[in-house]
Backbone of each chain as nested JSON, in Angstrom:
{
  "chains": [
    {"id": "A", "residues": [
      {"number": 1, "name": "UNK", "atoms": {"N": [-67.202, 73.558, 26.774], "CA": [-66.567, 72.919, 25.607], "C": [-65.617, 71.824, 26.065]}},
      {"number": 2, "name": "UNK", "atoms": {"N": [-65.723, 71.063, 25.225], "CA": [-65.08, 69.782, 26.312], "C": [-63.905, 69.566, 24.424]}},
      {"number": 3, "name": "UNK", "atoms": {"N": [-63.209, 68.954, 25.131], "CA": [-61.493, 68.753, 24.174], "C": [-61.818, 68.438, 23.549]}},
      {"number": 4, "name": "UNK", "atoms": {"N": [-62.605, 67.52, 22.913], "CA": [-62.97, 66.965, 21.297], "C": [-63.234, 68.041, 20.547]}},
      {"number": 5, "name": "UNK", "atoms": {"N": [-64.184, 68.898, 21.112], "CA": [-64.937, 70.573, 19.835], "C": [-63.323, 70.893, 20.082]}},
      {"number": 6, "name": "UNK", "atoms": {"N": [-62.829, 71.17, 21.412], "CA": [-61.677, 71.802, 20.867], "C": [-60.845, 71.836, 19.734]}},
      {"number": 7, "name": "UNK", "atoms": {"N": [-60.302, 70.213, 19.517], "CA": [-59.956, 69.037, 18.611], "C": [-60.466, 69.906, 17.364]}},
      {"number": 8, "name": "UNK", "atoms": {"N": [-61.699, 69.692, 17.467], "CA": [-62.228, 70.107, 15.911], "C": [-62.281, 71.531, 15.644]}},
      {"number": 9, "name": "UNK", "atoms": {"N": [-62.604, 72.574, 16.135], "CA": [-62.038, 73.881, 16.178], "C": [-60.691, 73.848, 15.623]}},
      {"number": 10, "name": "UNK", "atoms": {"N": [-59.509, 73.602, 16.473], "CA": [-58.291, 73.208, 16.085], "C": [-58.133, 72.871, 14.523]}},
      {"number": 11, "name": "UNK", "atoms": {"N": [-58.319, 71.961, 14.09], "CA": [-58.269, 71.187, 12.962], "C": [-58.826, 72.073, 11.525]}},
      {"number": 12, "name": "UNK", "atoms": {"N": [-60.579, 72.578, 11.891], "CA": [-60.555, 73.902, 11.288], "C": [-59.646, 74.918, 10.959]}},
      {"number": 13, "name": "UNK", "atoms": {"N": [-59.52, 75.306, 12.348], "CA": [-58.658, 76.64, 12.154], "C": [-57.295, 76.365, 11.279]}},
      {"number": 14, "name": "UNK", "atoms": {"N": [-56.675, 74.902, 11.569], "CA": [-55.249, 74.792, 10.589], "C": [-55.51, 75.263, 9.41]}},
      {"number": 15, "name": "UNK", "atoms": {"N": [-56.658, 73.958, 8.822], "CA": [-57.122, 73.535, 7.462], "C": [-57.604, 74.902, 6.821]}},
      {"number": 16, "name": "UNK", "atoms": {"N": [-58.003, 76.217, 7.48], "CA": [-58.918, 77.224, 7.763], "C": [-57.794, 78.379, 6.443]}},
      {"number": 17, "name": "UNK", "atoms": {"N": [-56.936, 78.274, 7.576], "CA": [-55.905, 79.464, 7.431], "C": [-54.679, 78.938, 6.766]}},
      {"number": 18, "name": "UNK", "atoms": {"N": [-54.145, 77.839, 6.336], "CA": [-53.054, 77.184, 6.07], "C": [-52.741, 77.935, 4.592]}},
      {"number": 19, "name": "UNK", "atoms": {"N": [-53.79, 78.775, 3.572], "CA": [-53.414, 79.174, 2.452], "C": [-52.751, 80.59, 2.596]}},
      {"number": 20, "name": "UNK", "atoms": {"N": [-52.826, 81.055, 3.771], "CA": [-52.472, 82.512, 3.868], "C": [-50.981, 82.465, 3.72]}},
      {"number": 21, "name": "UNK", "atoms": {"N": [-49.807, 81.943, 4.099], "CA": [-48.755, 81.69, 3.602], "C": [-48.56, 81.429, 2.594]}},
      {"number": 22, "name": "UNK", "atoms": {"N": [-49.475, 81.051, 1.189], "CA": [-49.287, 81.041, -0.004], "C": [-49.718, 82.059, -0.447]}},
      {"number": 23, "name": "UNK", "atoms": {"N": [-50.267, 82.68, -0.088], "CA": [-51.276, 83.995, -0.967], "C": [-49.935, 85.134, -0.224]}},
      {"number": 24, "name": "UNK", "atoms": {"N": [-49.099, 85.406, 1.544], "CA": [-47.79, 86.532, 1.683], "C": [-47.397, 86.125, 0.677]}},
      {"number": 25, "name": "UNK", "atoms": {"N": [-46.753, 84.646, -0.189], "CA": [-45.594, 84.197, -1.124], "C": [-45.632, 84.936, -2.381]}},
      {"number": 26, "name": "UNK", "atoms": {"N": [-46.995, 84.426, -2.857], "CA": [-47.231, 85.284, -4.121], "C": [-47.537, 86.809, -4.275]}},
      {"number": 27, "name": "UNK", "atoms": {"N": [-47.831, 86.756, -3.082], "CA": [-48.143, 88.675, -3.041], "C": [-46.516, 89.443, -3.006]}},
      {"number": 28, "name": "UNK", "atoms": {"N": [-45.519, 88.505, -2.647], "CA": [-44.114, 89.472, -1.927], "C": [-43.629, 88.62, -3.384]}},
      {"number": 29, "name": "UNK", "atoms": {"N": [-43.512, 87.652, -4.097], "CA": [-42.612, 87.085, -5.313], "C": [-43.277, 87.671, -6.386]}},
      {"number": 30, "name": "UNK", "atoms": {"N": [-44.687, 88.383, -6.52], "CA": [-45.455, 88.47, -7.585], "C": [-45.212, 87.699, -8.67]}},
      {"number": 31, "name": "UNK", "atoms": {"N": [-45.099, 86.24, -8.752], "CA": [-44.629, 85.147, -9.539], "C": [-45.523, 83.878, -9.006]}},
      {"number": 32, "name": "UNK", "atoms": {"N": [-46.136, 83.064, -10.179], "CA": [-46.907, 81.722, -9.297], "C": [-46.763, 80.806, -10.471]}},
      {"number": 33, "name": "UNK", "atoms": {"N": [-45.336, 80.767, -11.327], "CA": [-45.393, 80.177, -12.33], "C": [-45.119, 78.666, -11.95]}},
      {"number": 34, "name": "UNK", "atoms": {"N": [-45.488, 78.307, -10.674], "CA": [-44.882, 76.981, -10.327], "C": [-46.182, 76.391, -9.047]}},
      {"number": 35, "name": "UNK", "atoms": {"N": [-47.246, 77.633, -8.882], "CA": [-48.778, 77.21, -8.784], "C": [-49.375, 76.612, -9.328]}},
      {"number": 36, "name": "UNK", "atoms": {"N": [-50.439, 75.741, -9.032], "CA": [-51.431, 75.231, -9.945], "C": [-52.63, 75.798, -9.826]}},
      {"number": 37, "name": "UNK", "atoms": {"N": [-53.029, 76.427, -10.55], "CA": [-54.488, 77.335, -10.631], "C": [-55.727, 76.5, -10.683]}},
      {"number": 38, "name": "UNK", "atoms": {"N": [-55.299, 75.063, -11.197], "CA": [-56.692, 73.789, -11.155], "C": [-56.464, 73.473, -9.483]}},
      {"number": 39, "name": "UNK", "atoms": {"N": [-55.607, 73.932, -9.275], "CA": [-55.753, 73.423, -7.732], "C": [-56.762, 74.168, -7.096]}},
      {"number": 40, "name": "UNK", "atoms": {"N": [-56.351, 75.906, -7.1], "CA": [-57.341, 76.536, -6.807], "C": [-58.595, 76.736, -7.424]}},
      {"number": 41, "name": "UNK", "atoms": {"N": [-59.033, 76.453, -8.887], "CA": [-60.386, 76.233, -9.023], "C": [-61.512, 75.057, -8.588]}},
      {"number": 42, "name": "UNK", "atoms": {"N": [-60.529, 73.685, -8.282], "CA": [-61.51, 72.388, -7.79], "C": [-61.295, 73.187, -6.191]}},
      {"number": 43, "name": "UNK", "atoms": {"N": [-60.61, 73.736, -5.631], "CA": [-60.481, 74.085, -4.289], "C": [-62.132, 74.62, -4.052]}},
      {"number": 44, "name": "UNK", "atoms": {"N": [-62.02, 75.83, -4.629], "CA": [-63.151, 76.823, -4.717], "C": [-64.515, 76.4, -5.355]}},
      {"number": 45, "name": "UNK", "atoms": {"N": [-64.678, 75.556, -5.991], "CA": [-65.796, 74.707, -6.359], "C": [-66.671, 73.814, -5.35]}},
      {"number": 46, "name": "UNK", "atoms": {"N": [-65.264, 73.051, -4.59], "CA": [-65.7, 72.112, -3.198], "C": [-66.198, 73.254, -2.254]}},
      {"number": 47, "name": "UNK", "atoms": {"N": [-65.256, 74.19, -1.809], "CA": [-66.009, 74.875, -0.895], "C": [-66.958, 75.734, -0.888]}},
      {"number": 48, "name": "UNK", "atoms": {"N": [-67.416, 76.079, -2.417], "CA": [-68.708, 76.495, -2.416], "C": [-69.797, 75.395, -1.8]}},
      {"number": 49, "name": "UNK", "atoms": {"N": [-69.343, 74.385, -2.558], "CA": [-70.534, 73.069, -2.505], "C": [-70.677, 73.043, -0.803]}},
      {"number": 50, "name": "UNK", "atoms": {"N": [-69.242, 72.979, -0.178], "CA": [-69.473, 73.159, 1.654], "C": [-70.251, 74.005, 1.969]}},
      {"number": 51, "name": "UNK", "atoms": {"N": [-70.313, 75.228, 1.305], "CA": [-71.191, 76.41, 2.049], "C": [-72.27, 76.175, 1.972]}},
      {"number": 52, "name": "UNK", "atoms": {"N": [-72.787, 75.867, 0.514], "CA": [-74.134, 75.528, 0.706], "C": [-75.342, 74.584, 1.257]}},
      {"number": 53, "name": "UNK", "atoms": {"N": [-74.094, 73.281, 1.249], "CA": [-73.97, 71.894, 2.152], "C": [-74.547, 72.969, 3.285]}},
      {"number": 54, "name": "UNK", "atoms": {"N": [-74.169, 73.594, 3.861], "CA": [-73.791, 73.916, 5.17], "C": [-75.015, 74.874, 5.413]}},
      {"number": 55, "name": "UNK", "atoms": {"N": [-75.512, 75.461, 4.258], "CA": [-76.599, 76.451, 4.318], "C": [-77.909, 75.296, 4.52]}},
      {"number": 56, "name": "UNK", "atoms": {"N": [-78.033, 74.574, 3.223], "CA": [-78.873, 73.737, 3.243], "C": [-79.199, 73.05, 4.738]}},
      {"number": 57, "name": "UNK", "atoms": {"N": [-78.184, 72.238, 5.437], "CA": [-78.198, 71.972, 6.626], "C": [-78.393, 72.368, 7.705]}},
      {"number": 58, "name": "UNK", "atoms": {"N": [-78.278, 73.921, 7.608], "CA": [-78.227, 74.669, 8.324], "C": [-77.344, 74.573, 9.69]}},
      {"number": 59, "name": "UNK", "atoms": {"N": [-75.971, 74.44, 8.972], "CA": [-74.643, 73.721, 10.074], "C": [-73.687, 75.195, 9.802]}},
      {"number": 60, "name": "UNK", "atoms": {"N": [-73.915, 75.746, 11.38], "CA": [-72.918, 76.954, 10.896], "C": [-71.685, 76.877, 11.328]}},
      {"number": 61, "name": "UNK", "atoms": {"N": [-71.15, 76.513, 12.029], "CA": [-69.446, 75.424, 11.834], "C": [-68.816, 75.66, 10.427]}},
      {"number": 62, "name": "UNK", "atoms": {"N": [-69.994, 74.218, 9.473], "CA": [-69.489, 74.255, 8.411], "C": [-69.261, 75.79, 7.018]}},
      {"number": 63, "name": "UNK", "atoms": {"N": [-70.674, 76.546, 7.319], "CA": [-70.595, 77.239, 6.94], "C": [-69.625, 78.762, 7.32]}},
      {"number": 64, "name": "UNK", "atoms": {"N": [-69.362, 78.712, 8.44], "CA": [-68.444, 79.707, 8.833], "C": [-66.555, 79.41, 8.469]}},
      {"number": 65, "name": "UNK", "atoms": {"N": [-66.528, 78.377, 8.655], "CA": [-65.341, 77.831, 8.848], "C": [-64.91, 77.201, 6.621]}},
      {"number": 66, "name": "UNK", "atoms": {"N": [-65.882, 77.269, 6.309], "CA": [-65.994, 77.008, 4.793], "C": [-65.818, 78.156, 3.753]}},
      {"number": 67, "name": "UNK", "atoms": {"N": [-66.625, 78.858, 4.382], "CA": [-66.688, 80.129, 3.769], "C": [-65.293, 81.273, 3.878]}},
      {"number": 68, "name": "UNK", "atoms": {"N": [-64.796, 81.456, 5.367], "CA": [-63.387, 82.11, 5.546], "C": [-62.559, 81.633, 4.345]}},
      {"number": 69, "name": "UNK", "atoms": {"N": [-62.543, 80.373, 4.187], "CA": [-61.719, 79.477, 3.046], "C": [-62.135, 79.863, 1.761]}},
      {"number": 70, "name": "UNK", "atoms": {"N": [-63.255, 80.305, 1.241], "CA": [-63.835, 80.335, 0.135], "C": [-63.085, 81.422, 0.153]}},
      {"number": 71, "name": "UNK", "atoms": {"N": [-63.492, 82.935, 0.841], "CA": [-62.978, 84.091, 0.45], "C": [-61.369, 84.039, 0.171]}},
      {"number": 72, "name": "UNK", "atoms": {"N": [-60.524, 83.626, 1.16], "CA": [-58.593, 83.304, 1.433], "C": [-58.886, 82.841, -0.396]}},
      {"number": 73, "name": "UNK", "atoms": {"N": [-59.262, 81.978, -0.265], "CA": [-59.066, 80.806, -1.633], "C": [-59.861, 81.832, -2.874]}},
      {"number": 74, "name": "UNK", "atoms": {"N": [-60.213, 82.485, -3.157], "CA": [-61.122, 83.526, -4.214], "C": [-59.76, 84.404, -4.129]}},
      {"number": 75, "name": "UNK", "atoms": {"N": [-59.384, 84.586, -3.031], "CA": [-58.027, 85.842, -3.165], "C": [-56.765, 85.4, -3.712]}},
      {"number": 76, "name": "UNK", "atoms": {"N": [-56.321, 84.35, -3.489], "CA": [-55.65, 83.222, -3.877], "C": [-55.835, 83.512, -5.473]}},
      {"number": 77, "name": "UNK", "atoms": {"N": [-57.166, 83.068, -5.567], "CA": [-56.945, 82.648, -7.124], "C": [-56.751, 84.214, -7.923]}},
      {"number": 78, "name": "UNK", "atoms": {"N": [-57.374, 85.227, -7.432], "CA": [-57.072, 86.724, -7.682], "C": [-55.804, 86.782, -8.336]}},
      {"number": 79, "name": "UNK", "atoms": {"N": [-54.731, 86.508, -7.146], "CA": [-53.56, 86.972, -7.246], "C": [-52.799, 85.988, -8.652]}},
      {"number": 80, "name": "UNK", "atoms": {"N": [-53.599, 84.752, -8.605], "CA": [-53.009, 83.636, -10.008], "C": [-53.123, 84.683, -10.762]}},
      {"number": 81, "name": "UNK", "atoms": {"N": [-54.11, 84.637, -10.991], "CA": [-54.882, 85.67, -12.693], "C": [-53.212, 86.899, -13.042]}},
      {"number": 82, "name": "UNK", "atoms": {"N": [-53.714, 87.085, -11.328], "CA": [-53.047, 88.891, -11.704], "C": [-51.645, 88.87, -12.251]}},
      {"number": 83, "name": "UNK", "atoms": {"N": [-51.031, 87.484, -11.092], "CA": [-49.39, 87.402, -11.415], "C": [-49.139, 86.205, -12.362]}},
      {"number": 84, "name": "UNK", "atoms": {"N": [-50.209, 85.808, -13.029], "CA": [-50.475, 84.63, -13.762], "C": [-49.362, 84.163, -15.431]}},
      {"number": 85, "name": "UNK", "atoms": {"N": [-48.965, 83.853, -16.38], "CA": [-48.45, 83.956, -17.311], "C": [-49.675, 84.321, -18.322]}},
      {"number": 86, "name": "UNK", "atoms": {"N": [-48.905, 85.351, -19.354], "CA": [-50.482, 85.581, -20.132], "C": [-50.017, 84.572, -21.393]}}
    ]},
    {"id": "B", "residues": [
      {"number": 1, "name": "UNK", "atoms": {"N": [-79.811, 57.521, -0.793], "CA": [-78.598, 58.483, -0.647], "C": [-79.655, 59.824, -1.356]}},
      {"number": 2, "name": "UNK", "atoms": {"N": [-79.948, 60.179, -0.241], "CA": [-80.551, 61.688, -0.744], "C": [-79.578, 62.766, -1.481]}},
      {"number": 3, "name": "UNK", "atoms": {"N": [-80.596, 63.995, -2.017], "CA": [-79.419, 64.982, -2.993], "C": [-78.284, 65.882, -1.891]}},
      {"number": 4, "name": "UNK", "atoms": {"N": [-78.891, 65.661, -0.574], "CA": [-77.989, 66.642, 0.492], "C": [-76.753, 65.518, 0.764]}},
      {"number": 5, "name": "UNK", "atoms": {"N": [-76.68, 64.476, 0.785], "CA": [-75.814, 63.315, 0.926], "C": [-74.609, 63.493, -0.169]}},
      {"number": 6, "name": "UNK", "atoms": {"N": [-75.528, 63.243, -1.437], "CA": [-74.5, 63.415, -2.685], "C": [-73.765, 65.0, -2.869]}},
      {"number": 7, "name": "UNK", "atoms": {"N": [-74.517, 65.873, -2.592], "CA": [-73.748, 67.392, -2.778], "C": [-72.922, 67.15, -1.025]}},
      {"number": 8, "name": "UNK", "atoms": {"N": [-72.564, 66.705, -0.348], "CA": [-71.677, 66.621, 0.555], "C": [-70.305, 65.976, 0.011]}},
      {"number": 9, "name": "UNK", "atoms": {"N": [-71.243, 64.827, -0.398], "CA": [-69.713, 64.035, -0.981], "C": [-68.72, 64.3, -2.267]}},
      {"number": 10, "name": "UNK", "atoms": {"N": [-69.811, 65.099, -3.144], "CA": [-69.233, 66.021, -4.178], "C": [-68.48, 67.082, -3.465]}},
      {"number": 11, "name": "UNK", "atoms": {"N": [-69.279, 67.554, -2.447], "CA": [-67.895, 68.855, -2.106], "C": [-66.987, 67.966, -1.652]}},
      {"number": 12, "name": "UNK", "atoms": {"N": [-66.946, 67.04, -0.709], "CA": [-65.702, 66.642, 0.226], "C": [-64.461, 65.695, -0.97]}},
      {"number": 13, "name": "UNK", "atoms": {"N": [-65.417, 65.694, -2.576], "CA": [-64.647, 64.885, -3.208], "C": [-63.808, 66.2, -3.601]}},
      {"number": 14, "name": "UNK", "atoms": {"N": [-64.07, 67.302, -4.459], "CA": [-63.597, 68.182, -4.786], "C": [-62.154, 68.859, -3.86]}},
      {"number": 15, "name": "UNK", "atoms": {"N": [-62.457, 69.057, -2.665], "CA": [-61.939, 69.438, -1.596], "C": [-60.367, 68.485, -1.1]}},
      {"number": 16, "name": "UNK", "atoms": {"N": [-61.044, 66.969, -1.42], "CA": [-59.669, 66.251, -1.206], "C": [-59.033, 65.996, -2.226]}},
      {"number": 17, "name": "UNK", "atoms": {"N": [-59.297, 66.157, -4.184], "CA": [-58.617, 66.047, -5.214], "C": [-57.313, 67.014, -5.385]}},
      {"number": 18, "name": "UNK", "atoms": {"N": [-58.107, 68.367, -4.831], "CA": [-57.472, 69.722, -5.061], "C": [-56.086, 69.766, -5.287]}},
      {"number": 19, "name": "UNK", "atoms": {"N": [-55.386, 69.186, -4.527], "CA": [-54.087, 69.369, -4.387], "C": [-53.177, 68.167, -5.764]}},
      {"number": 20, "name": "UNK", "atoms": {"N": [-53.991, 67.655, -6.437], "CA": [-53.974, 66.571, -7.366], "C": [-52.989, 67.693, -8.796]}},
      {"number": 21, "name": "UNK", "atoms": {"N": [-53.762, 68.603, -8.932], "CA": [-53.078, 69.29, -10.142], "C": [-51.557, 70.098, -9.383]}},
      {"number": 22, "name": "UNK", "atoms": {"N": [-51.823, 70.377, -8.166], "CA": [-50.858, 70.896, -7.947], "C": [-49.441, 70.211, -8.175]}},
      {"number": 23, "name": "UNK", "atoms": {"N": [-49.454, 68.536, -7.393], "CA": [-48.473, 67.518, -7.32], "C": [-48.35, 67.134, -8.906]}},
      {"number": 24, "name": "UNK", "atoms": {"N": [-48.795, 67.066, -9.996], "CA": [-48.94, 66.581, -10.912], "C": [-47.731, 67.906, -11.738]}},
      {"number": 25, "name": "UNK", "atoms": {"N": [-48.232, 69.249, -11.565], "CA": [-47.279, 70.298, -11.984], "C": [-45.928, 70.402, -11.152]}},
      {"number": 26, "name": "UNK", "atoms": {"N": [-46.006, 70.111, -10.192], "CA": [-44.575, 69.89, -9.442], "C": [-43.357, 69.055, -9.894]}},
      {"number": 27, "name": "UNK", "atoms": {"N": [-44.398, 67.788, -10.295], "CA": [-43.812, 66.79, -10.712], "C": [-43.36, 66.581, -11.96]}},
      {"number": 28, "name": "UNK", "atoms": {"N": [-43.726, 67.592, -12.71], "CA": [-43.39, 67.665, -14.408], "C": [-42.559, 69.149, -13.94]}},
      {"number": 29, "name": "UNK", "atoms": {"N": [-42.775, 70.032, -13.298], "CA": [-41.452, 70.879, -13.768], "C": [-40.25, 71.017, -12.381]}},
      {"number": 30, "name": "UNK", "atoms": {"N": [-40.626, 70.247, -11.796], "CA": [-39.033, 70.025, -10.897], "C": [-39.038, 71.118, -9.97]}},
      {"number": 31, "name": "UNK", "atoms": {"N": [-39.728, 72.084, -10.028], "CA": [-39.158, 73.441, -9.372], "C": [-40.802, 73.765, -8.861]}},
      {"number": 32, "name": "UNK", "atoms": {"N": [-40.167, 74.146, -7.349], "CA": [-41.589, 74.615, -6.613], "C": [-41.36, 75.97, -5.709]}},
      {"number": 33, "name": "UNK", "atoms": {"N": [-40.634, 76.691, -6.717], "CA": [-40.066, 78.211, -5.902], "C": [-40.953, 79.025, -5.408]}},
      {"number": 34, "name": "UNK", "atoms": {"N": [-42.113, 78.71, -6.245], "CA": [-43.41, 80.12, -5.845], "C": [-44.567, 79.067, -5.043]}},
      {"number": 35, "name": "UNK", "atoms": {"N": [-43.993, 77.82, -4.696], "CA": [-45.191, 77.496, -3.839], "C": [-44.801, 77.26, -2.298]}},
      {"number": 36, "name": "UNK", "atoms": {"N": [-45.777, 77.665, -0.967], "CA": [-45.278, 78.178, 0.285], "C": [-45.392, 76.347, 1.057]}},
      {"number": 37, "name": "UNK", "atoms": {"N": [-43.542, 75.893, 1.221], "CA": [-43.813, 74.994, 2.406], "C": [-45.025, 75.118, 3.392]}},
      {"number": 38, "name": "UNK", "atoms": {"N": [-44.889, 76.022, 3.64], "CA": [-45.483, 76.494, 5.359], "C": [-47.098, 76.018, 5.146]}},
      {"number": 39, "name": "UNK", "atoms": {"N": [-47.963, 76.464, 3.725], "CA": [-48.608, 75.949, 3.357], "C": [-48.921, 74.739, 3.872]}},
      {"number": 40, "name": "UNK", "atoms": {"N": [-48.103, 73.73, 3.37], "CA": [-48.712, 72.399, 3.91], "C": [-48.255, 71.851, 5.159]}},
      {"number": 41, "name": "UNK", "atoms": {"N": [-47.118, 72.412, 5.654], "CA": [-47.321, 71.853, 6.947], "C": [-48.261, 72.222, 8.031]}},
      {"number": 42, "name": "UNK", "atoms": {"N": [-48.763, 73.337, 7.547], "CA": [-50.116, 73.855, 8.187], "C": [-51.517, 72.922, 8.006]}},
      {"number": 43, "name": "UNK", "atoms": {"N": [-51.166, 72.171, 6.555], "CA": [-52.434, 71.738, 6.229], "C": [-52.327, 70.381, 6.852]}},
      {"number": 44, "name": "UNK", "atoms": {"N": [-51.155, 69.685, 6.459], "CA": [-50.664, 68.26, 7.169], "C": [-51.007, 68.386, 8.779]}},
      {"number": 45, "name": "UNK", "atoms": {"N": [-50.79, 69.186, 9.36], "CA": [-51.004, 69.284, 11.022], "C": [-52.38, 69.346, 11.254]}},
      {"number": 46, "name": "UNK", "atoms": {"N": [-53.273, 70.067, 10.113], "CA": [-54.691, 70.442, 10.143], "C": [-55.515, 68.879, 9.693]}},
      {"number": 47, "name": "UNK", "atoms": {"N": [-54.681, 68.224, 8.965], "CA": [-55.397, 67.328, 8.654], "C": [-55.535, 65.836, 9.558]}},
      {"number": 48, "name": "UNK", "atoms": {"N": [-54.236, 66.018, 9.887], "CA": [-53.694, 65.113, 11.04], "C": [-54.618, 64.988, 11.772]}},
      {"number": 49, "name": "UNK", "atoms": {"N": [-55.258, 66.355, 12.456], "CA": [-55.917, 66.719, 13.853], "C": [-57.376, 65.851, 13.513]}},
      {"number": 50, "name": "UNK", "atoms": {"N": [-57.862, 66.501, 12.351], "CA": [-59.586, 65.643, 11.466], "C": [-58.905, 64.648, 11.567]}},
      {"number": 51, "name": "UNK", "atoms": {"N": [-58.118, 63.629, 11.158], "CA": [-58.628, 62.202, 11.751], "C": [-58.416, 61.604, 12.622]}},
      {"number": 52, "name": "UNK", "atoms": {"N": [-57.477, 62.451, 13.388], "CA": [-57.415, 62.081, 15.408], "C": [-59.177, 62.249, 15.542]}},
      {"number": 53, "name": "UNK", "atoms": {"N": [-59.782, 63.879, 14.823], "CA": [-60.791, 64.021, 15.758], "C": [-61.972, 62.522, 15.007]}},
      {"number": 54, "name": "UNK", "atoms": {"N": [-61.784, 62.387, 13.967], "CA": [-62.626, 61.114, 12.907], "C": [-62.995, 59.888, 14.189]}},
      {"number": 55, "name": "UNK", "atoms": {"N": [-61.395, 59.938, 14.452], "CA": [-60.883, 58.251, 15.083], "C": [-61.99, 58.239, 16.294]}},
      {"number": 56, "name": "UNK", "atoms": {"N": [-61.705, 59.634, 17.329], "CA": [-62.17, 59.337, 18.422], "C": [-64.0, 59.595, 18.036]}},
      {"number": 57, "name": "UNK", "atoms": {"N": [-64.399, 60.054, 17.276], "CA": [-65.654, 60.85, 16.925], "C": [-66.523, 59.435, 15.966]}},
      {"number": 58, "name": "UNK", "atoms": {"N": [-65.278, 58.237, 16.33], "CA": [-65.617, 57.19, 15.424], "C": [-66.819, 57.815, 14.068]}},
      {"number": 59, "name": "UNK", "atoms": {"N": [-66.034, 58.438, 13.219], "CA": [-66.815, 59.212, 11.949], "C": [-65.943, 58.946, 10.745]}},
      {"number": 60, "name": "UNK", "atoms": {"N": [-66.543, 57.891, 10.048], "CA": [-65.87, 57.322, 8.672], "C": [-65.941, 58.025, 7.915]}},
      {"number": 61, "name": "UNK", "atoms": {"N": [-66.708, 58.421, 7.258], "CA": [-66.216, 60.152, 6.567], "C": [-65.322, 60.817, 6.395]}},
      {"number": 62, "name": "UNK", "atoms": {"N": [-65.064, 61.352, 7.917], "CA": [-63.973, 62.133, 7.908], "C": [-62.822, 61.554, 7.821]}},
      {"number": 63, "name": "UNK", "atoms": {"N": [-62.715, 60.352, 8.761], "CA": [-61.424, 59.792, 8.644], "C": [-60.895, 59.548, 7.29]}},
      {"number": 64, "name": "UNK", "atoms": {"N": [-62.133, 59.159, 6.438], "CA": [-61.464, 58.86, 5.223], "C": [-60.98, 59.9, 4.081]}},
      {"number": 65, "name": "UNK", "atoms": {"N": [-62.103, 61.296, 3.781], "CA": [-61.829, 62.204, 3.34], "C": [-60.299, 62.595, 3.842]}},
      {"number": 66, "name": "UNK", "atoms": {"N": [-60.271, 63.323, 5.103], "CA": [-59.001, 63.673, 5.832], "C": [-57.83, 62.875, 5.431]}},
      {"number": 67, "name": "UNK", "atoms": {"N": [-58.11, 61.504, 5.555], "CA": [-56.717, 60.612, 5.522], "C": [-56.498, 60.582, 3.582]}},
      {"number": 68, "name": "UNK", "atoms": {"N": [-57.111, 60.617, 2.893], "CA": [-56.772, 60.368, 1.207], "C": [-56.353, 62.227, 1.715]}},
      {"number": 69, "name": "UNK", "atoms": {"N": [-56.604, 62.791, 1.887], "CA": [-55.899, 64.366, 1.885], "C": [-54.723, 64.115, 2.183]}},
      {"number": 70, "name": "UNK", "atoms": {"N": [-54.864, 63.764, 3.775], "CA": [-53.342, 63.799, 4.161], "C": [-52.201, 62.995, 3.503]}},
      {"number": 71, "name": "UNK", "atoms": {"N": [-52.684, 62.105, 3.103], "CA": [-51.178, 61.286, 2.471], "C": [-51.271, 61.982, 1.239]}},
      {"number": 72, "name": "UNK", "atoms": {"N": [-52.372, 62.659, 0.062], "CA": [-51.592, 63.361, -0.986], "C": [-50.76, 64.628, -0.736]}},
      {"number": 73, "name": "UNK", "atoms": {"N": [-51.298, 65.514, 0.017], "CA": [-50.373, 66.446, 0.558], "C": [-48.869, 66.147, 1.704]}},
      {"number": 74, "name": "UNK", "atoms": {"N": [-49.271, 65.261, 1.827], "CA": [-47.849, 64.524, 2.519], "C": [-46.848, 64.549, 1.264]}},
      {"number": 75, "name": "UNK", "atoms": {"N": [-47.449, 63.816, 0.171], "CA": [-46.812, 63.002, -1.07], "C": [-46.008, 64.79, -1.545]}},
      {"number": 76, "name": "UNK", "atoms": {"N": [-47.21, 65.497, -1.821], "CA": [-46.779, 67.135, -1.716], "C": [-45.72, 67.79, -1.326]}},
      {"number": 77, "name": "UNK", "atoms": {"N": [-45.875, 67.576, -0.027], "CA": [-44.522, 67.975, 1.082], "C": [-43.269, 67.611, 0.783]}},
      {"number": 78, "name": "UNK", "atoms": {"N": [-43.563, 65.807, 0.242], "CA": [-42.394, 65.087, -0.15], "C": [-41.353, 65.85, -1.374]}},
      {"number": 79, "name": "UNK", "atoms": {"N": [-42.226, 66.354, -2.351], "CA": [-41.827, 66.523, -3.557], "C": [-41.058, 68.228, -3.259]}},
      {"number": 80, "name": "UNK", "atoms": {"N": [-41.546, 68.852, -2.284], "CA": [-41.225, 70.605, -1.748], "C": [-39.866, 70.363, -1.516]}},
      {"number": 81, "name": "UNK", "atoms": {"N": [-39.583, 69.044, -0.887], "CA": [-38.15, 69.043, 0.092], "C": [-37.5, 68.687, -1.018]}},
      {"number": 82, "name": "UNK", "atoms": {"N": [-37.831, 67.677, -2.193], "CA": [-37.215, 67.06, -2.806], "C": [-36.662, 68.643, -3.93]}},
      {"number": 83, "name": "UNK", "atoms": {"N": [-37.988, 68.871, -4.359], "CA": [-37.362, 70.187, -5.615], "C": [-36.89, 71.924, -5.076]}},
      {"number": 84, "name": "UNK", "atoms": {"N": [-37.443, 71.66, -3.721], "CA": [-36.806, 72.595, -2.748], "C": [-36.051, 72.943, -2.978]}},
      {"number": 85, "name": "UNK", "atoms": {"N": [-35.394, 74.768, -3.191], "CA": [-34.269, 75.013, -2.96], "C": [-33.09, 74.916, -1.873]}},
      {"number": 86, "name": "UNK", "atoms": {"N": [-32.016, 74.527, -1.68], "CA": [-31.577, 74.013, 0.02], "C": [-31.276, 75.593, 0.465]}}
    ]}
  ]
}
């Protein structure tokens, strides 16, 4: 593996995992009245479209690294609903 | 522009809007208590890295997807510090 995949590995993994600090927030405040839930539905829309991008292509990078995000981001939006305003 | 072309650029459009409703609700209610800094400086560092890797990978795509991300979630960041509690 030469430093560029690294590079991009890297860059994944930020972009990858960067929601998990929002999903401890709302799980420990049980409050997201200052979330945007359209954020997380165009979120989860694109990265379906990646997965399948990624299926279709048969690019498993994209699809591995798309999909971790899909599930974080599906849990994400879980917790909107749950701690959501009715 | 085949249909695997256009469902790429539909996801990567989706993917870089996302954060569009979020800044838009920030910005109308002043207060961003339930949303996680850490969040985006995770994502800003993640995004940073995609168009270091764009630049050297000379890949217009990415650079460009990545870079309209990074400066709205920058713009993001801006508004955290600004309605931030100190």
């Amino acid at each position: 593996m030469n430093y560029i995949v690294i590079l991009g590995l890297l860059a994944g993994f930020c972009t990858t995992i960067a929601v998990i600090p929002q999903i401890r927030k709302s799980w420990k405040q049980k409050k997201v009245d200052n979330v945007s839930p359209l954020m997380f539905i165009i979120l989860i829309t694109g990265l379906s479209l990646w997965v399948l991008y990624g299926i279709i292509q048969n690019d498993f990078p994209v699809i591995l690294t798309n999909g971790v995000s899909l599930v974080l981001n599906s849990f994400m939006m879980y917790l909107m609903i749950k701690y959501g305003k009715k």
